[in-house]
C-alpha positions as CSV (number, residue, x, y, z in Angstrom):
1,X,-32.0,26.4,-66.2
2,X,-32.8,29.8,-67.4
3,X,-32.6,29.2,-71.0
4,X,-32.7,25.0,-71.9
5,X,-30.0,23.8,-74.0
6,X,-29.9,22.4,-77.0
7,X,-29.5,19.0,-75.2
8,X,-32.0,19.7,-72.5
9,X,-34.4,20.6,-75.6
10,X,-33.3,16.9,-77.1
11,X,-34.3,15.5,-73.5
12,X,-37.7,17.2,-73.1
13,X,-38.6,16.3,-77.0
14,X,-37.8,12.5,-76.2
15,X,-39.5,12.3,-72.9
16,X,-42.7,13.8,-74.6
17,X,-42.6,11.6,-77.5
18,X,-42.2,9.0,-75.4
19,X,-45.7,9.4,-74.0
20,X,-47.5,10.7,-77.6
21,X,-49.7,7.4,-77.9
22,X,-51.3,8.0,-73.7
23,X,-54.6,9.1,-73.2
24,X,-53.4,11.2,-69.8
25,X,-49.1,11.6,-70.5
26,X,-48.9,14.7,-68.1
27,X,-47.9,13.3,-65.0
28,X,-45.7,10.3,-66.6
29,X,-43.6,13.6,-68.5
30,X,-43.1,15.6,-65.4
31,X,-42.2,12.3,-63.1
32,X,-39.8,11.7,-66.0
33,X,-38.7,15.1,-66.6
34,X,-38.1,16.2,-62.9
35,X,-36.0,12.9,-62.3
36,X,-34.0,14.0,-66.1
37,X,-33.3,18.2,-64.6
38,X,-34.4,17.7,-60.9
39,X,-37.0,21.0,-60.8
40,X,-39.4,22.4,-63.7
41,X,-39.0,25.7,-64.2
42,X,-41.3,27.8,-66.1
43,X,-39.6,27.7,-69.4
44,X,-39.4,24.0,-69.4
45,X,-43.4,24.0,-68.8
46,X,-44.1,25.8,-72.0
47,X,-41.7,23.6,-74.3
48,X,-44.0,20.8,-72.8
49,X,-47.3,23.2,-73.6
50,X,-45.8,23.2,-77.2
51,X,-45.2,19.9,-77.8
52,X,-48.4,18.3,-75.9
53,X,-51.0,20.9,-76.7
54,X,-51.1,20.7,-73.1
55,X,-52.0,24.3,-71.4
56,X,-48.9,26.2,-69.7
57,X,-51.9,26.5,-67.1
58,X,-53.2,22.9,-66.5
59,X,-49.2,22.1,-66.6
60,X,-48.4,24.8,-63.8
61,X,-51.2,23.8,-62.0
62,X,-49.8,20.3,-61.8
63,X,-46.2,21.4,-61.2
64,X,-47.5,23.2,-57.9
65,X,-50.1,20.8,-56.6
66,X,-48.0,17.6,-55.9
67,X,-45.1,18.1,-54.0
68,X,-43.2,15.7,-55.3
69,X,-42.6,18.3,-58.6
70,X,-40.3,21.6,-58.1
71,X,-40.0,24.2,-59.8
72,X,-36.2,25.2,-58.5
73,X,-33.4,22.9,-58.2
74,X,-33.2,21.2,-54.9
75,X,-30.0,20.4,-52.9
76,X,-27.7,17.7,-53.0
77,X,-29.0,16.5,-49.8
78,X,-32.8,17.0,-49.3
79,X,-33.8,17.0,-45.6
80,X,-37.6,15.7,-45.5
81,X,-39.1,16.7,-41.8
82,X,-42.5,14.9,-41.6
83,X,-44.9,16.9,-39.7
84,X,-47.8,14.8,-39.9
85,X,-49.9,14.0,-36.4
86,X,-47.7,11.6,-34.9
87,X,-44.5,13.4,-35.6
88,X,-46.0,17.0,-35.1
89,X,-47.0,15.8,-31.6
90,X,-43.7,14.4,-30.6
91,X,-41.4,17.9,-31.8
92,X,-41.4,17.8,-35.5
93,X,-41.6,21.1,-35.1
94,X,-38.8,22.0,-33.4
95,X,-36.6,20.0,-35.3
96,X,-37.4,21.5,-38.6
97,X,-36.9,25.0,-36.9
98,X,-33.3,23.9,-35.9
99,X,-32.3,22.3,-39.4
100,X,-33.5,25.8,-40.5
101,X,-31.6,27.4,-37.9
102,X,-28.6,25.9,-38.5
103,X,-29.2,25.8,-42.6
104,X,-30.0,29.2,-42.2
105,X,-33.0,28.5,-45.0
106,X,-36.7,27.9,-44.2
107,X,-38.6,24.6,-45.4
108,X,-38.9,24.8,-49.6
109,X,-35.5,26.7,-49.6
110,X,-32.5,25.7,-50.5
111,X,-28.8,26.8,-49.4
112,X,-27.0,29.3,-51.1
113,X,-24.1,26.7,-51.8
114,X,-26.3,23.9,-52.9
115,X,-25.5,21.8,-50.7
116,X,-29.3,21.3,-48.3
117,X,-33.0,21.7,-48.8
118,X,-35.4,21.6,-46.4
119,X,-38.6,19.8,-47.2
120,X,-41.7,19.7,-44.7
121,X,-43.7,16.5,-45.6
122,X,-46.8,15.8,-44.4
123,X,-47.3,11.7,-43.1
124,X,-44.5,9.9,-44.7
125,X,-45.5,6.5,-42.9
126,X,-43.2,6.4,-39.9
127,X,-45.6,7.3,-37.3
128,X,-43.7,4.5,-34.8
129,X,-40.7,5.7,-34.5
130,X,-41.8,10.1,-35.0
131,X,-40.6,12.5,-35.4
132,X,-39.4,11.3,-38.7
133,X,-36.5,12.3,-40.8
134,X,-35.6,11.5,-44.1
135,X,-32.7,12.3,-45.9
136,X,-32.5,11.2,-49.7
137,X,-34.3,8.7,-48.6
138,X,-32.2,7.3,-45.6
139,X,-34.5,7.6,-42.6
140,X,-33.6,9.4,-39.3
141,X,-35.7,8.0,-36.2
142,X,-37.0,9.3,-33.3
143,X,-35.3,12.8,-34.2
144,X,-34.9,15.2,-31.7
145,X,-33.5,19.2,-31.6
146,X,-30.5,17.6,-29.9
147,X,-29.2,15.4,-33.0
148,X,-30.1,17.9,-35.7
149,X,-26.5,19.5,-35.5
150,X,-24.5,15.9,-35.9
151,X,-26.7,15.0,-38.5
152,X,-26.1,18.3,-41.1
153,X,-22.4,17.8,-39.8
154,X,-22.3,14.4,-40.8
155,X,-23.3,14.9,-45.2
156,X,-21.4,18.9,-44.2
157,X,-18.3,16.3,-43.9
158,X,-18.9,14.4,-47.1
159,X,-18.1,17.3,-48.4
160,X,-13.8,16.7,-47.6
C-alpha cells in the first residue's frame, strides 16, 4: 500500500468518522482499520493524523506497541509460536527455529510469495498442552520439531 487509493482513502475516512463522537477513538480505528488493509503502514498513519488531529507520533507509537497492529502485510497463513514459560520450557524454541528453517524467514517476516508469517507470541493461554501453535487461529498442540514439516506441507498443499 505504497500510495492508498482512492477507495482505501474512502475506507479510512469512514472508519474515522465512525469514531468522531469518542472520547479515546485510536485504538477502535486501528483494530478497525488493520482488519479493513491487514497492516498500517506509515502513509495510512498520517491520513489518520489528518483526520483525528491525532499525532503521526502518539499513532506510531501505538502501531508498534501492541502486537496485534502491523505495519506490513502479513501472510495468508500466520503461524503464531507461543514462547511464553510453559511453552519455552517444553521446545518452543526449537520449533519456531524449524518453521523458520523451513520458511526460510525469521519471526515478524513474512515469505517472499505471501504465502507464511511467522509470529512469536508471548502466553497465548495453552500452557496445558505447550508448546503451542496457532495457525489463523486453528491451534496446533503439543508441537514438536518433528511435526513442523507436515504442518507447513499441509496449508503449502492448499495451495493445488
Amino acid at each position: 500500500m505504497e500510495r492508498i487509493s482512492e477507495n482505501g482513502l474512502k475506507k479510512i475516512t469512514e472508519i474515522c468518522d465512525k469514531y468522531a463522537g469518542e472520547n479515546t477513538p485510536l485504538m477502535m480505528i486501528l483494530s478497525d482499520i488493520q482488519k479493513e488493509f491487514g497492516y498500517i503502514p506509515l502513509e495510512v498513519q498520517e491520513k489518520v493524523s489528518e483526520l483525528t488531529g491525532i499525532s503521526v507520533a502518539e499513532i506510531f507509537g501505538v502501531v508498534t506497541f501492541y502486537s496485534f497492529f502491523t505495519l506490513s502485510p502479513k501472510g495468508k497463513y500466520v503461524i503464531g509460536c507461543c514462547l511464553g514459560t510453559a511453552c519455552y520450557v517444553k521446545g518452543a524454541q526449537q520449533v519456531i527455529d524449524k518453521f523458520s528453517e523451513i520458511l526460510g524467514i525469521g519471526a515478524g517476516e513474512t515469505t517472499a510469495d505471501g504465502l507464511f508469517s511467522i509470529d512469536a507470541l508471548r502466553c497465548i493461554g495453552a500452557c496445558g498442552i505447550a508448546p503451542a501453535v496457532t495457525i489463523n487461529g486453528k491451534v496446533y498442540p503439543k508441537m514438536s520439531v518433528d511435526k513442523v514439516p507436515a504442518v507447513v506441507e499441509e496449508y503449502r498443499s492448499l495451495e493445488g
